[in-house]
N, C-alpha and C positions, 0 to 999 in steps of 0.2 A: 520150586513153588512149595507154600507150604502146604501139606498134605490137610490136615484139617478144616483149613480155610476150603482149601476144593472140596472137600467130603459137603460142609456145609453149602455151598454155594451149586452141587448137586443134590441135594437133598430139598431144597427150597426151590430149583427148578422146577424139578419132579412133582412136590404140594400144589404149586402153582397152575401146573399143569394139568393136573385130576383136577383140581378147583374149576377148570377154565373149560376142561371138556361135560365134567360132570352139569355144568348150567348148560352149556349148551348141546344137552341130549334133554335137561327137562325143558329148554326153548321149544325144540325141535318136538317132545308129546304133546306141551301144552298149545302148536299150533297148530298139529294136527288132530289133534280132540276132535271126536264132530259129533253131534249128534243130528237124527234123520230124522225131518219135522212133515210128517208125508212121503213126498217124492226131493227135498229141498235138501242138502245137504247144512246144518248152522255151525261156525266156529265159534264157541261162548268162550273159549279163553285163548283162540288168538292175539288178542288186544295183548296180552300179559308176555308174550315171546319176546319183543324186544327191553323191555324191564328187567326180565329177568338173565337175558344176554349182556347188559351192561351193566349190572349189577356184579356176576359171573368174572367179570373184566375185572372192575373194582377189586373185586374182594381175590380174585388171583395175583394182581400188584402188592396188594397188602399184605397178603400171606408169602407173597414171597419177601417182601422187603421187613417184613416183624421175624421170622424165620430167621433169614440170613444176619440180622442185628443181634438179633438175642443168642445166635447158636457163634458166632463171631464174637460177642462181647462176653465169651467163657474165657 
């Protein structure tokens, strides 16, 4: 196999992967954000945890598929 091609195709793994964990650690604060309104716990940027997890998806596809084209078509 060719060695390049594999360097690339782990390296666009890799991008993809921090892409894809990095959204879903800010999913994971912005739904447990709370603020304590009394005795009442509110979550005000729950709603936004799933946007931003599939979002996270998106844009890990993408980076890896622009990555792996552009570092492949040298």
């Amino acid at each position: 196999m060719n060695k390049p091609i594999l360097y690339t195709f782990i390296l666009s793994l890799i991008v993809s992967g921090v892409v894809l964990v990095g959204s879903y650690l800010i999913a994971n604060i912005l739904q447990n954000y709370v603020i304590y309104v009394g005795f009442y716990p509110v979550y005000p940027l729950a709603w936004l945890s799933p946007l931003v997890r599939m979002t996270g998806q998106i844009l890990a596809i993408l980076a890896f598929i622009l990555i792996f084209a552009v570092r492949a078509a040298r």
